[in-house]
N, C-alpha and C positions, 0 to 999 in steps of 0.2 A: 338862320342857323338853328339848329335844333338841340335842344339842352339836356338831348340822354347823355348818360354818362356811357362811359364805357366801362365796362366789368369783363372779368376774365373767365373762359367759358369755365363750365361746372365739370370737375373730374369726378368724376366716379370712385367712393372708396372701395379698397380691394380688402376686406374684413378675410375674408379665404383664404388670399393670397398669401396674408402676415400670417393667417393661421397654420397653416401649411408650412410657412419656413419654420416658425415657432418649433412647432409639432415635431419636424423633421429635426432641428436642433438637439428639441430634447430627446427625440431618438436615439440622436445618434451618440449622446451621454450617455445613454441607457445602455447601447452594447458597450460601449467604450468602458462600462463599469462590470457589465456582464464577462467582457473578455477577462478584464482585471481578475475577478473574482475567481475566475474558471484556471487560471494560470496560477492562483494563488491555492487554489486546492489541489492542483497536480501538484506542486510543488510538496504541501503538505504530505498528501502520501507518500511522496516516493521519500522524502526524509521518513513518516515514520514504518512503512518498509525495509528500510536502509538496516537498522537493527536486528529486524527478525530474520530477514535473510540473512546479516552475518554470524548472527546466532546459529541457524541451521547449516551455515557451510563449516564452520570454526567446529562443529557437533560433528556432524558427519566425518570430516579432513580427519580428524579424533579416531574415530569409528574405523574408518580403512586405513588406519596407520599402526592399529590396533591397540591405541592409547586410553583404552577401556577407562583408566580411574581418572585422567582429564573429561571426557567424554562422560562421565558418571557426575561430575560436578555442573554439569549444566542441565542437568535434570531437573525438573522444578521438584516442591517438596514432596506432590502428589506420586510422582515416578519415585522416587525415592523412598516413598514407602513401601513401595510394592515388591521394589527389588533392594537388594544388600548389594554393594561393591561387587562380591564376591560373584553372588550369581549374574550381576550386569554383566561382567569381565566374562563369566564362561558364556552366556547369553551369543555377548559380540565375537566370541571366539567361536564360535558354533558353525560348521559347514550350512551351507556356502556363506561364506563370510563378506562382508560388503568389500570391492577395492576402490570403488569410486562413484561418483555421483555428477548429475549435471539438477540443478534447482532449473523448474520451470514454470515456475508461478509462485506468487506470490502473496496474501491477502491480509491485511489488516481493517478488524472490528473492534466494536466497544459492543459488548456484552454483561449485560444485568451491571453496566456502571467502570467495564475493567478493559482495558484492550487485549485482543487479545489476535492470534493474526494465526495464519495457514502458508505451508511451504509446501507446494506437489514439487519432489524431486522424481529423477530417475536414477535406480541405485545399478550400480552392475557389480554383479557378485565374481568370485570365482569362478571360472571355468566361461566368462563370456557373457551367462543372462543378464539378461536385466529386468525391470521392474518397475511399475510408477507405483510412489507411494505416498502417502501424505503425511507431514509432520506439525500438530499440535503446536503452538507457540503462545507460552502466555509470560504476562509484565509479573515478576515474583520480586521482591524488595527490591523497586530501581534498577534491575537487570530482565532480562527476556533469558527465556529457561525453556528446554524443550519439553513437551508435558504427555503422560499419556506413553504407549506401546508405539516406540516410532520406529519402529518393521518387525 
């Protein structure tokens, strides 16, 4: 009889193989965090969108209803210097006069440290036209104010 032993054959380690699932693992954290992240910023914008658009539609509704001295209170202080109630009032009363609006974009920025965001409406006036215009929107004591000559 012969007194080799018997040993179990040699496997091969797979150093690639683990590295590769490894790898793939952490991958696949990586988009799982990237999705996250990506959902959590859409989400952001459109809350803080959500204001400046209701700002601009609450402004405008104002405007074509021809509620001039509501519509004059949301004027940030910069508008408000430029015009008096009085002349806003005849301004918006001014042929062709806005009756309505459709918002068709939206944009909100932080500028020099302040947010500050953009409304392209379309305005139709009397008699049918209409018009795309854009409206200035900036954060003024804890409210959004519409800022600037907006039509």
């Amino acid at each position: 009889m012969s007194s080799a032993s018997w040993s179990r054959p040699h496997r091969p380690h797979r150093p690639v193989r683990a590295g590769l699932l490894v790898g793939g693992a952490l991958l696949g954290l990586c988009l799982v965090g990237v999705a996250g992240v990506a959902a959590w910023n859409v989400q952001v914008v459109r809350q803080s969108d959500a204001p400046v658009r209701e700002t601009a539609e609450a402004f405008l509704t104002e405007v074509a209803a021809g509620n001039a001295d509501r519509a004059y209170r949301r004027l940030c202080a910069s508008a408000r210097s430029r015009w008096s109630p009085i002349g806003f009032a005849a301004w918006v009363r001014t042929p062709p006069v806005v009756t309505g609006h459709q918002v068709t974009d939206v944009s909100v920025r932080t500028r020099e440290g302040r947010p500050t965001g953009t409304v392209t409406v379309r305005l139709t006036r009397d008699g049918g036209r209409s018009e795309q215009r854009t409206l200035p929107v900036v954060r003024e004591d804890d409210d959004w104010r519409v800022c600037g000559d907006p039509f």
